[in-house]
N, C-alpha and C positions, 0 to 999 in steps of 0.2 A: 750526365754523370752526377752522381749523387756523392752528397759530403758526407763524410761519416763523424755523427756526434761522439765528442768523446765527453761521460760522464765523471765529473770529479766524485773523489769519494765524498761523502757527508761527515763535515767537520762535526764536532761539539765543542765547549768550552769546557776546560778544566779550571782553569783560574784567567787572570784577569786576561795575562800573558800568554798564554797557551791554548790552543786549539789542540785536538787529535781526529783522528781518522780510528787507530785501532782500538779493538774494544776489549779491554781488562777485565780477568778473572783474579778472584783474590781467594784463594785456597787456606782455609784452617783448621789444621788437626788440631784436636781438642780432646781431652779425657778428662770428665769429671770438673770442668771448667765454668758449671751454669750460674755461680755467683760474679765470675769477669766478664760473663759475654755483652752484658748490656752497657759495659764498658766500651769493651772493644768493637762492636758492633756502632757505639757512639760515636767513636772516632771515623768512620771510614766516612769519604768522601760519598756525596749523593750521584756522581760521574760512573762510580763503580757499577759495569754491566753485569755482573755475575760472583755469587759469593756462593763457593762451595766452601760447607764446614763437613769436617772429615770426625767422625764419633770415635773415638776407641776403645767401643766399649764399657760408655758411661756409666755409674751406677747412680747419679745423682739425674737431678733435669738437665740436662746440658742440651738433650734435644729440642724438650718441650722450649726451651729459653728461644733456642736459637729462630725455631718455628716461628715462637708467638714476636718475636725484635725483628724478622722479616722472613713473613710468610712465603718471599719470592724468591727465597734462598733453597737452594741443592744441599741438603743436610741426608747424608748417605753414611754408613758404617762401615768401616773399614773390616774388607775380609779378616786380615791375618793382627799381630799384634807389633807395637812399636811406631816411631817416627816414619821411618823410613815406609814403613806400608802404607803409613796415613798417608804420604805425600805421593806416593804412587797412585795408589784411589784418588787421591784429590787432582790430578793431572789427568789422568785417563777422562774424568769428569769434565772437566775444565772443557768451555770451549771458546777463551776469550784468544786474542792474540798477543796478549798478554798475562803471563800468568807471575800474580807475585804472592808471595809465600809470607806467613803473618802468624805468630805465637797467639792462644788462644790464654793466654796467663793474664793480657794486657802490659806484658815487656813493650810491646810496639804501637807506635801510635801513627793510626790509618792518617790521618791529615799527611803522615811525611811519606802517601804513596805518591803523589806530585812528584817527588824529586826524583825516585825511580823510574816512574814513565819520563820524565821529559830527559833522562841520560839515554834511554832506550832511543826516544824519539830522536835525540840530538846524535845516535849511529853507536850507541853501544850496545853489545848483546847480550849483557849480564850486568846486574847492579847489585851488586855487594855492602849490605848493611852492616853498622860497625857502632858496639856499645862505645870506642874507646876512640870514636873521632871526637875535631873540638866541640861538636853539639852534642857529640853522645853521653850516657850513661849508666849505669846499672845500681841499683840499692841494696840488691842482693847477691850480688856477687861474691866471692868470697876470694880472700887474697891467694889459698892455692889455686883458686880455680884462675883468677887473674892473671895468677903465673905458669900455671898449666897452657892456659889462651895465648899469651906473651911467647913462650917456651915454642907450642907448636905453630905458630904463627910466622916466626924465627926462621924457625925449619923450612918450612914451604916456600918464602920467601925468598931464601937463600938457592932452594932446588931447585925454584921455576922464576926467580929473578921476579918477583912481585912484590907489590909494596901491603899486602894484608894487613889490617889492622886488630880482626877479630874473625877467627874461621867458625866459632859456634855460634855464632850470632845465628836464630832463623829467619831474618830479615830479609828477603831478597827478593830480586825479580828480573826474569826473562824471558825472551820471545819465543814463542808456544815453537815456531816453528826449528827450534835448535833441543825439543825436547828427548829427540834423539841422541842426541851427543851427550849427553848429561848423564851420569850416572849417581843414581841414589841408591845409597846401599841401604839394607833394610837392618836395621839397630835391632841387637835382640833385646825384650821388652825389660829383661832388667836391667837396662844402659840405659835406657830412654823414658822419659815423662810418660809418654804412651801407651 
């Protein structure tokens, strides 16, 4: 009779604390964004296995940037126009088991992908980013928009019994394999950055 080896997966380290197993896509629609990226691109963790940035149509370098700040990035152009397409292209792309979602403006700062994987890791399936928790913030926000955020925030809340802090926020991140269930609507381009 023969034993049968069972292979564990192969850990890595994210921090001191943390090991994982899956391996993280980090998705960024971007228009016209080639003077943030070498920001944004600064901050992302060295763990992170796969960066697709999503183009929309740049008229500035936002490619060439992204190209020349990591060659071994998935920089692809978004067929149609708006958010919601980039992030469609940027998922279909995507083939981490994690996919977390990242403004190409530098609003977000990669060091805080940690806390998203390890809620994931610790049995959540969706990690919800929020300019208006106690560590958050915004410079440019503006107080209708603050209260528009606030306002629909309320609302949802209220409908679905959630505690949301901030629903425009595009900070987020979850497991590739519920990409299914998720529905992104496609913004038309004059609503949206993109």
């Amino acid at each position: 009779m023969s034993a049968r080896v069972r292979r564990s997966p192969s850990y890595r380290a994210v921090s001191p604390g943390l090991a994982i197993a899956p391996t993280v896509s980090v998705i960024i629609p971007a228009r016209n964004e080639a003077a943030n990226l070498p920001h944004v691109f600064g901050t992302l963790p060295p763990w992170i296995d796969e960066i697709v940035l999503v183009d929309g149509h740049s008229v500035d370098d936002t490619v060439a940037v992204a190209r020349a700040l990591c060659p071994k990035a998935k920089v692809i152009t978004q067929p149609g126009r708006g958010k919601g397409d980039a992030l469609h292209t940027g998922f279909a792309a995507a083939t981490g088991d994690i996919l977390v979602m990242i403004d190409a403006d530098g609003s977000t700062d990669g060091a805080e992908i940690i806390r998203f994987v390890s809620a994931l890791v610790a049995g959540a399936d969706y990690a919800k980013g929020s300019r208006f928790s106690s560590s958050g913030g915004s410079d440019d926000i503006t107080g209708l928009r603050r209260y528009g955020n606030r306002l629909l925030s309320g609302l949802v809340n209220r409908m679905f019994g959630t505690h949301f802090t901030d629903l425009c926020y595009g900070y987020n991140a979850f497991w590739a394999r519920y990409l299914d269930a998720i529905e992104v609507s496609n913004c038309p381009a004059s609503r949206s950055r993109l």
